[in-house]
C-alpha beads as a LAMMPS data file, in Angstrom:
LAMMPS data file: protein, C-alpha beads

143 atoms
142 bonds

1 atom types
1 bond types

-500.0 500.0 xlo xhi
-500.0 500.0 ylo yhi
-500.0 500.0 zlo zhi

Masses

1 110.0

Atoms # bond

1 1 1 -405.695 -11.935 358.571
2 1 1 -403.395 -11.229 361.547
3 1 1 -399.804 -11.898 361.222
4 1 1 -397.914 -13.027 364.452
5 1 1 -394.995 -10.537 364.857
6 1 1 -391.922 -12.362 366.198
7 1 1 -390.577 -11.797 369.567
8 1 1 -387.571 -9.755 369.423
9 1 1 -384.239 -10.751 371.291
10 1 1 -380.958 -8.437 372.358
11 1 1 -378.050 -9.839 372.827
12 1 1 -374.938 -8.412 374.459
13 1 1 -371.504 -10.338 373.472
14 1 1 -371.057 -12.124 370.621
15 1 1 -368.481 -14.778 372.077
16 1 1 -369.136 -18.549 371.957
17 1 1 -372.288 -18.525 373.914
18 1 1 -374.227 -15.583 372.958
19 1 1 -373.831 -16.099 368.932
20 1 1 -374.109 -19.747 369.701
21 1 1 -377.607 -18.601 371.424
22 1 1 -378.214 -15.888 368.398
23 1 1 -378.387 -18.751 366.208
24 1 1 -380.280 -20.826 368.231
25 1 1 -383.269 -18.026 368.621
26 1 1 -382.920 -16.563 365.172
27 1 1 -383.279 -20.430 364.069
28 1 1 -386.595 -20.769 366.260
29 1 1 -388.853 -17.351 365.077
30 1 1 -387.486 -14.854 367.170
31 1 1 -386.404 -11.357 365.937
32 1 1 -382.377 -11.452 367.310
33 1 1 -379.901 -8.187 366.926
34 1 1 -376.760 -9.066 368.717
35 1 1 -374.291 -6.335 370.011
36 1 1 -370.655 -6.429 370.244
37 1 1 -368.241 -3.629 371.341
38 1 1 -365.404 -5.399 368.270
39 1 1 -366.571 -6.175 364.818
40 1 1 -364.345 -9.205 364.641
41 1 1 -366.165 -11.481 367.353
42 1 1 -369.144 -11.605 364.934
43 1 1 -366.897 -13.874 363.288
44 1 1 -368.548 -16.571 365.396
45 1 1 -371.998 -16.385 364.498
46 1 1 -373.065 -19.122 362.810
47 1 1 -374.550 -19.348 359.319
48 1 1 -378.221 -20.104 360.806
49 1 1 -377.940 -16.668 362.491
50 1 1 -380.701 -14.368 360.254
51 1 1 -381.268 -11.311 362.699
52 1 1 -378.880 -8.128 362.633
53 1 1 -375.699 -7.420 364.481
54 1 1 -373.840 -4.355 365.384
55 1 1 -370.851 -2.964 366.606
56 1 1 -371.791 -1.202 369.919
57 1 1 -371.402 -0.194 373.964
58 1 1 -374.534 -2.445 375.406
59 1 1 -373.704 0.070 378.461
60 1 1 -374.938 2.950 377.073
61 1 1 -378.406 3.212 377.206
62 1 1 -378.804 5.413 374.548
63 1 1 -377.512 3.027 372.309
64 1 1 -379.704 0.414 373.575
65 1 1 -382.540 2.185 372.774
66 1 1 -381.038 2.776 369.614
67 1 1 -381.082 -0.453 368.569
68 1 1 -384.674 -1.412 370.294
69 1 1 -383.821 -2.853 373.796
70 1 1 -386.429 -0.929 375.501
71 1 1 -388.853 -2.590 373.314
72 1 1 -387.368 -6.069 373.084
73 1 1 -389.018 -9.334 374.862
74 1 1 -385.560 -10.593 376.016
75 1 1 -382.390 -8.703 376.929
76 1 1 -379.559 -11.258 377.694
77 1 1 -376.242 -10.287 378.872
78 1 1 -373.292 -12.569 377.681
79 1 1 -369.799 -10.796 377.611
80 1 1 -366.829 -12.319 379.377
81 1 1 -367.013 -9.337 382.163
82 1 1 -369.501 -10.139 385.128
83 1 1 -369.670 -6.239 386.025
84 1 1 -370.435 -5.626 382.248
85 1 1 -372.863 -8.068 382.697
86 1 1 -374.284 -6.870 385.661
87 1 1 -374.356 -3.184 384.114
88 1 1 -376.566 -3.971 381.008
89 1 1 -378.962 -6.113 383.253
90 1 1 -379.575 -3.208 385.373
91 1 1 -379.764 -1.001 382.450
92 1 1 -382.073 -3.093 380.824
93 1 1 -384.506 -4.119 383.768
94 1 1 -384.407 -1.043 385.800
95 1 1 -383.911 1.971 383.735
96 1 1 -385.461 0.059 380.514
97 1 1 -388.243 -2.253 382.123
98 1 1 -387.616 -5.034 379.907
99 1 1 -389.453 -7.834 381.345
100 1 1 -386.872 -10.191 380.695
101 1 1 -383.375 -9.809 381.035
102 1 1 -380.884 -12.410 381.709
103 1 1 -376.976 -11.813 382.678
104 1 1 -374.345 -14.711 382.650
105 1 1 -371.947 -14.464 385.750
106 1 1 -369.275 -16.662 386.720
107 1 1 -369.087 -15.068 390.672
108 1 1 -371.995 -16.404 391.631
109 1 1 -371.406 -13.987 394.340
110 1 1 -371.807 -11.279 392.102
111 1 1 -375.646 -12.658 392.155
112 1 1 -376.648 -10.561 394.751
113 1 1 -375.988 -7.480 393.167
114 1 1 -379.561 -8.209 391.110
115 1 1 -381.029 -10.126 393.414
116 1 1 -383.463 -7.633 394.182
117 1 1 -385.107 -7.571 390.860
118 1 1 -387.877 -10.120 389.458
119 1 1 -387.164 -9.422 385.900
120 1 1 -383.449 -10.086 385.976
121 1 1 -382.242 -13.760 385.912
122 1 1 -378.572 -15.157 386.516
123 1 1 -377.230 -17.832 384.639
124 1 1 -374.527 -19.171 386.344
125 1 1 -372.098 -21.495 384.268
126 1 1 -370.677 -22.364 387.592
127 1 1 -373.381 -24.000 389.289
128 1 1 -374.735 -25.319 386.150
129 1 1 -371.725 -27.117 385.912
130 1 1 -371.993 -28.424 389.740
131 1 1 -375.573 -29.707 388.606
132 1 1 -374.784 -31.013 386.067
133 1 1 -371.559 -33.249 387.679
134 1 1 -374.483 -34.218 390.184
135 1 1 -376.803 -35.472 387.516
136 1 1 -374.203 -37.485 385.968
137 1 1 -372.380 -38.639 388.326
138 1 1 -375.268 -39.438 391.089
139 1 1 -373.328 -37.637 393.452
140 1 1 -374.679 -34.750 395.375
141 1 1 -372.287 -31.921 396.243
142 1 1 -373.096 -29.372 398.696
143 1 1 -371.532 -25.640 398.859

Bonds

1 1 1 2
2 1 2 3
3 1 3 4
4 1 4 5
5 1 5 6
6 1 6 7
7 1 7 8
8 1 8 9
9 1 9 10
10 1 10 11
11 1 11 12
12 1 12 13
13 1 13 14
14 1 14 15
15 1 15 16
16 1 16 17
17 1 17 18
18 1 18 19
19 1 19 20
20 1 20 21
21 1 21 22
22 1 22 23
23 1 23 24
24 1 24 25
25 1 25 26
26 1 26 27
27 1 27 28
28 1 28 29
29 1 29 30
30 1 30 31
31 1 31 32
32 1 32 33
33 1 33 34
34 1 34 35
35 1 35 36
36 1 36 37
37 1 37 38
38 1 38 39
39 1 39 40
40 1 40 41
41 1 41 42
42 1 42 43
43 1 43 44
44 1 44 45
45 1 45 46
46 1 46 47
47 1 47 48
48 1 48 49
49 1 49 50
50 1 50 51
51 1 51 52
52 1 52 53
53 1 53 54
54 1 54 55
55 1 55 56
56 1 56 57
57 1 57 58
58 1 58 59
59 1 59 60
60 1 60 61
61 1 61 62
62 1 62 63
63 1 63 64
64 1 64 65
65 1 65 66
66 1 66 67
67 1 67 68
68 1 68 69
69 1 69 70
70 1 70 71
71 1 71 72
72 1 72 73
73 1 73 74
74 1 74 75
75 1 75 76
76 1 76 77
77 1 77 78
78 1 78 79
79 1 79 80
80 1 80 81
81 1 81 82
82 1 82 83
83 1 83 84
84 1 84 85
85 1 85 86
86 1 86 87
87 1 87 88
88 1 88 89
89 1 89 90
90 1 90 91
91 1 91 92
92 1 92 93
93 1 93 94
94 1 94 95
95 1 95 96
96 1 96 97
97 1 97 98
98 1 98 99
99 1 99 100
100 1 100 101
101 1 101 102
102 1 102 103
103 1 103 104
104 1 104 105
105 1 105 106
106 1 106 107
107 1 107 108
108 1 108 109
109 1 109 110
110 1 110 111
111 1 111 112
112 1 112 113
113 1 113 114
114 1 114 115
115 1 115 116
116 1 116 117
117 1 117 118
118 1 118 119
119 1 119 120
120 1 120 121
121 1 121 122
122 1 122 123
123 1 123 124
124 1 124 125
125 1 125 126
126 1 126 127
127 1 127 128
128 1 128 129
129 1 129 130
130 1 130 131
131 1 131 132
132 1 132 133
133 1 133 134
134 1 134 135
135 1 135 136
136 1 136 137
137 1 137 138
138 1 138 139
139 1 139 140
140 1 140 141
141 1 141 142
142 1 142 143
């Protein structure tokens, strides 16, 4: 008999949206450790969270590895710091080769800085926001 082994998740922040999205994951199979640099914002994970949190600098790679990054499926970067952001997904997709990684930005200027690299993905609450005003709306804005 095999058993499936869940894929495994790291997340960086534990604000609104990445315990939000902890609980989400954890909720649908996947193996989630969330990382926060203060114990208090684990506060807002919710009670469908199951994975592990810890208290922890997602910029230091040794600690990353620590706590499986190197080995993980996705690597998502959600602080409230863009150049935070931007640090872990380089971390994790150049020096780590995690196949996925995924950093939240609000510059969406600041996109260019991993533009250069397939296996890092923005998301951009910005311009989600924009496309999403056009969907509703039936306008169409242009930049």
């Amino acid at each position: 008999m095999l058993i499936k082994r869940a894929e495994t998740v790291v997340i960086c922040g534990a604000g609104r949206f990445g315990a939000s999205l902890a609980g989400k994951l954890s909720e649908h199979g996947y193996g989630v450790t969330i990382v926060d640099k203060k114990e208090d914002s684990f506060r807002k994970i919710p009670d469908n969270f199951s994975g592990y949190y810890t208290v922890g600098d997602a910029t230091d790679i040794d600690f990353l590895q620590s706590i499986g990054a190197d080995k993980a499926s996705f690597v998502i970067a959600t602080t409230n710091d863009d150049n935070t952001n931007s640090m872990i997904g380089q971390i994790a997709g150049r020096l780590l080769n995690v196949k996925n990684v995924y950093i939240r930005l609000n510059d969406d200027e600041k996109s260019e800085l991993v533009s250069e690299f397939d296996n890092i993905k923005v998301i951009s609450p910005h311009s989600l926001s924009l496309t999403e005003f056009e969907r509703l709306s039936g306008l169409t804005m242009t930049d």
